[in-house]
LOLO-480239 format. One record per residue (C-alpha): residue in three letters; y, z, x. Coordinates in pm, whole numbers, padded with zeros to 5 digits, always signed. Each point is the difference from the previous one (the first is absolute). Example, Ala and Ser with C-alpha at 12.3 -4.5 7.8 and 13.67 -1.06 7.14 Angstrom:
BEGIN
ALA-00450+00780+01230;SER+00344-00066+00137;
REM end
This chain:
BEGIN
UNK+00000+00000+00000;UNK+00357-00094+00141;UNK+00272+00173+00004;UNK+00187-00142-00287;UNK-00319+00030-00173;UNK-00048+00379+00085;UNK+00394+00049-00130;UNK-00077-00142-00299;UNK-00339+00170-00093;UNK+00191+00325+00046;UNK+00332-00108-00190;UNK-00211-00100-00324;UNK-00229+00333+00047;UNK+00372+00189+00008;UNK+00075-00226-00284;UNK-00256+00099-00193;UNK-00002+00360+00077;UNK+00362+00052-00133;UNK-00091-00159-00359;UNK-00292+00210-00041;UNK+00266+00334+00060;UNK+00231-00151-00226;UNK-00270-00040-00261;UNK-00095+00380+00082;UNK+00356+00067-00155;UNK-00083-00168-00334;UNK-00226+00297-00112;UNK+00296+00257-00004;UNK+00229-00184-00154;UNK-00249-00152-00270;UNK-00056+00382-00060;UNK+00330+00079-00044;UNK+00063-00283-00239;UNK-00296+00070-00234;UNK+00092+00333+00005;UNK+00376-00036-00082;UNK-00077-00350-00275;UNK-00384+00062-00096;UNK-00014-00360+00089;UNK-00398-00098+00070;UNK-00087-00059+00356;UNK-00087-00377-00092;UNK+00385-00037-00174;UNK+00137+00105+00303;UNK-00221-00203+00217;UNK+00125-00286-00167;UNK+00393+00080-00005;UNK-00072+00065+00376;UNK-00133-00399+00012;UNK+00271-00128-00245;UNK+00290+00206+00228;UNK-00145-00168+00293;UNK-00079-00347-00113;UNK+00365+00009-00137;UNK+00135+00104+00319;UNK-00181-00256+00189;UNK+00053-00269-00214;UNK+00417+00040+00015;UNK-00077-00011+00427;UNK-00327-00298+00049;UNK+00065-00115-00397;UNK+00023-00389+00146;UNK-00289+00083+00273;UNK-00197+00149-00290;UNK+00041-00329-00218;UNK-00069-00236+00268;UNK-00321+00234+00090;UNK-00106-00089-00370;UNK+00058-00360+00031;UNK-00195-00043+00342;UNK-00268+00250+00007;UNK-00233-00266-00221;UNK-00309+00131-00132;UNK-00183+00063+00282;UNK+00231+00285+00116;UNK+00151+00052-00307;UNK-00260+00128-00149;UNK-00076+00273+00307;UNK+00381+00082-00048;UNK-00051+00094-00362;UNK-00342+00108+00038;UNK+00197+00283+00267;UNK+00303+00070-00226;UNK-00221+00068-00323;UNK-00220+00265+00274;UNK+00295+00191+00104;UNK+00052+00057-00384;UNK-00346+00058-00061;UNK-00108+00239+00297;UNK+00327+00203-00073;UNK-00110+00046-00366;UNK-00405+00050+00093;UNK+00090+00305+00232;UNK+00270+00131-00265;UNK-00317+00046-00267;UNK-00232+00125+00292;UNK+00268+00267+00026;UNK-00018+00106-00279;UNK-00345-00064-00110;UNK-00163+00168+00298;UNK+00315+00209+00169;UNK+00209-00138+00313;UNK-00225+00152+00269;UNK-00301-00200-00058;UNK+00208-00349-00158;UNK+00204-00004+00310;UNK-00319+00048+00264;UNK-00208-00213-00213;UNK+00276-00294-00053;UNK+00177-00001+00363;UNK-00282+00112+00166;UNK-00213-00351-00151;UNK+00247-00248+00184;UNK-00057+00081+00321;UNK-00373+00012+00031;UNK-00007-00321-00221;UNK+00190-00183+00204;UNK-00142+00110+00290;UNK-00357-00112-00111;UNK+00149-00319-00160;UNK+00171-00103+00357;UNK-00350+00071+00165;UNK-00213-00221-00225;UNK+00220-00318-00031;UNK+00028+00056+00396;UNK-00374+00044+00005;UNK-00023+00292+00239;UNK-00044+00348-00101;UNK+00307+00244+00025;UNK+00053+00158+00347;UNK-00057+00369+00066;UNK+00368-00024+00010;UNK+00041-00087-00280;UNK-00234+00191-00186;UNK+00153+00323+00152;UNK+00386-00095-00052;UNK-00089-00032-00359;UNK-00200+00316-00055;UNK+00264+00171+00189;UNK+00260-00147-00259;UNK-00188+00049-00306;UNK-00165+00346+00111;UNK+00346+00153+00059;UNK+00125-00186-00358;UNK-00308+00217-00177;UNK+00135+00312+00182;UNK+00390-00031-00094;UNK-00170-00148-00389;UNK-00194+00292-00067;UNK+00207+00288+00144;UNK+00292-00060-00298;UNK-00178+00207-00207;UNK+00024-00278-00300;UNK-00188+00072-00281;UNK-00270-00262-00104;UNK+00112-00207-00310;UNK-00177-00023-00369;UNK-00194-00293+00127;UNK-00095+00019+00344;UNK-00233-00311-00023;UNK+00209-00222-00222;UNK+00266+00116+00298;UNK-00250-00091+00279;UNK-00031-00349-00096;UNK+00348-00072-00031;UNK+00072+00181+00313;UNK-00266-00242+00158;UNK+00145-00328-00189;UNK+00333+00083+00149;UNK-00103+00034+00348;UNK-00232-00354-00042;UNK+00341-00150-00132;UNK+00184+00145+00269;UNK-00209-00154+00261;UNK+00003-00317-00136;UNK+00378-00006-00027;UNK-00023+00101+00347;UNK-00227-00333+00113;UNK+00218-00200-00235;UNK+00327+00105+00142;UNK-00104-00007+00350;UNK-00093-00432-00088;UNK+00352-00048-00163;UNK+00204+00216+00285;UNK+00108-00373+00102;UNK+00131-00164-00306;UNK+00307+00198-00034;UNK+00214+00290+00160;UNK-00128+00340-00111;UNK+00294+00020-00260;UNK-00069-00279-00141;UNK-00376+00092-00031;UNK+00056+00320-00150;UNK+00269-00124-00250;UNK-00261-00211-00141;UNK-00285+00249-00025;UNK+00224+00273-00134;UNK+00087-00282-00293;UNK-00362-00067-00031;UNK-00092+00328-00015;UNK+00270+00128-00223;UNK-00117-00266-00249;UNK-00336+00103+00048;UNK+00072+00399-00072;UNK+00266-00060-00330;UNK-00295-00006-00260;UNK-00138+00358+00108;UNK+00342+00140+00038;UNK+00178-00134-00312;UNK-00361+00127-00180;UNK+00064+00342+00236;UNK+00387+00002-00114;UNK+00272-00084+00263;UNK+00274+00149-00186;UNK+00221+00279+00150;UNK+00378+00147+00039;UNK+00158-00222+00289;UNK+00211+00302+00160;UNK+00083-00013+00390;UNK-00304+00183+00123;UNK-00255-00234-00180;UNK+00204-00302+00107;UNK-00011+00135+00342;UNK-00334+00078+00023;UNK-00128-00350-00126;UNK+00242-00213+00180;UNK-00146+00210+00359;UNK-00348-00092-00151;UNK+00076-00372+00018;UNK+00248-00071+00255;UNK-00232+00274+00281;UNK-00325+00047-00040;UNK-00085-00346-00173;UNK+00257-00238+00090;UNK+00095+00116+00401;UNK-00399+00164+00014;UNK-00207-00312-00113;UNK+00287-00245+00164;UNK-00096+00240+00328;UNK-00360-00041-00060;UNK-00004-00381-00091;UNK+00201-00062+00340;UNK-00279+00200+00196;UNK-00317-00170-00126;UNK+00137-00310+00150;UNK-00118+00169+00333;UNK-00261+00286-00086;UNK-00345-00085-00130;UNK-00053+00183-00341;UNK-00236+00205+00059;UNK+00246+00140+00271;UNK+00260+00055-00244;UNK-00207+00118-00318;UNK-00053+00301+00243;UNK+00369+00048+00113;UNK+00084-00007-00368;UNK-00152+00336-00018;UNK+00247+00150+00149;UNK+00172-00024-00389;UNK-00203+00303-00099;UNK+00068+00187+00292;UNK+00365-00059-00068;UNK-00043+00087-00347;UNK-00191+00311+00074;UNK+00290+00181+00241;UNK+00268-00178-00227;UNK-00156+00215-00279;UNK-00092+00341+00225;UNK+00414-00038+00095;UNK+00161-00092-00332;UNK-00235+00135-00277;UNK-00153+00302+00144;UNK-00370-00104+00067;UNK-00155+00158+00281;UNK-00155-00196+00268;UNK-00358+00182+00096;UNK-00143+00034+00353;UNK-00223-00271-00126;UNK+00272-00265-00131;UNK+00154+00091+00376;UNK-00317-00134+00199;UNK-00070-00237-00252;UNK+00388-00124+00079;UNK-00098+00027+00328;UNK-00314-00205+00017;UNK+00216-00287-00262;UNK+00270-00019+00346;UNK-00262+00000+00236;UNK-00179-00309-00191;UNK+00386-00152-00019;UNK+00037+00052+00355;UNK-00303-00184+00132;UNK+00120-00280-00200;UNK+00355-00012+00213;UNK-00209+00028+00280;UNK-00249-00293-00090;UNK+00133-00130-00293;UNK-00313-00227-00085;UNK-00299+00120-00174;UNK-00282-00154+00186;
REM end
């Protein structure tokens, strides 16, 4: 690998780390908003898409219309195909929540991606995974179950109903993931994400006008959605788009875990949860997985 090369490998890793904090912020301030409108998770979900899409559209609207024109059908359909997911896999995990209780939905649906795409990569390559591999992704997902199941989150009315969703959002997730990585080259990352979060904002209005999206637009609400769109989604996924062009998936579904890291201290400092001597190794062990990855960021 060359030097440019090397550069580049560790600018989209960076990349790609800094969305997945900035999607560890969306859990707070979701909280905050369902607690202050009773809006559903899903309703907010999709005013965090329509905020973004909106934003994006006033600042790549032209780029976003000539991406619809060009992409024909053989990448248009991948680039809906991807927009639909990220609605889909945001809505999947939002009933695993609360079907089986956030501990086990968020191991079970961020925890799939990475192993899946791990595998995945290794068959179409035809090899097996490495030991390297294999051992930067148990680290990953073994400290993920540790920080998961030290919230102290009760289990859900229906934990199995909430497993399968949990598990459909992490196999959407993944494929997203694949898709996205394919498409890094058709457009800049605004552009990209601008026309997923309008995909995917389409795709989520039928659940949240049947979940109510109605609420009282004071300053805090306002606030708290327009952060939702222009941070976490619009600058997160616009980060994360920009570092797939140079970091294989599988790489990044496992620096993307950092989000529930983030969203785990975010909570411990703001809301008062306690972090337990197991959510710190478990932390620790999630770093120490990132880490190898800066160090040799290819999976093989």
């Amino acid at each position: 690998m060359d030097l440019s090369a090397h550069l580049r490998a560790r600018s989209g890793a960076f990349a790609i780390s800094s969305g997945a904090v900035l999607w560890g912020t969306t859990g707070v301030v979701m909280h905050a908003v369902h607690a202050h409108t009773g809006l559903a998770a899903v309703s907010i979900g999709c005013y965090r898409l329509l905020v973004a899409a909106v934003v994006l559209a006033a600042m790549r609207g032209r780029d976003m219309l000539r991406l619809a024109r060009t992409a024909g059908l053989r990448r248009g359909v991948p680039l809906v195909a991807s927009g639909a997911g990220l609605g889909v896999y945001q809505a999947l995990y939002f009933v695993g929540v609360q079907e089986a209780g956030v501990s086990l939905a968020t191991l079970i649906s961020i925890g799939t991606a990475p192993v899946v795409l791990t595998v995945a990569s290794a068959v179409a390559g035809g090899r097996r995974p490495s030991v390297t591999a294999i051992g930067t992704v148990a680290c990953a997902v073994g400290g993920l179950a540790l920080i998961s199941f030290s919230t102290g989150s009760a289990s859900g009315p229906h934990p199995l109903a909430g497993i399968v969703a949990a598990f459909g959002s992490g196999l959407t997730y993944a494929g997203c993931t694949a898709l996205n990585r394919r498409q890094a080259g058709l457009a800049d990352p605004l552009t990209l994400i601008g026309a997923a979060s309008l995909i995917g904002t389409l795709t989520l209005l039928p659940v949240s006008l049947a979940s109510g999206m109605g609420f009282v637009a004071d300053r805090p609400t306002v606030s708290a959605l327009l952060y939702l769109g222009v941070v976490p989604t619009a600058l997160g996924y616009g980060l994360f788009f920009g570092g797939l062009r140079s970091t294989p998936y599988e790489v990044a579904a496992v620096l993307t875990l950092l989000e529930p890291l983030a969203a785990t201290l975010l909570a411990a400092a703001l809301l008062g949860e306690t972090l337990s001597s197991a959510a710190t190794v478990g932390a620790a062990l999630l770093l120490l997985a990132v880490a190898g990855l800066y160090v040799r960021p290819v999976l093989s």
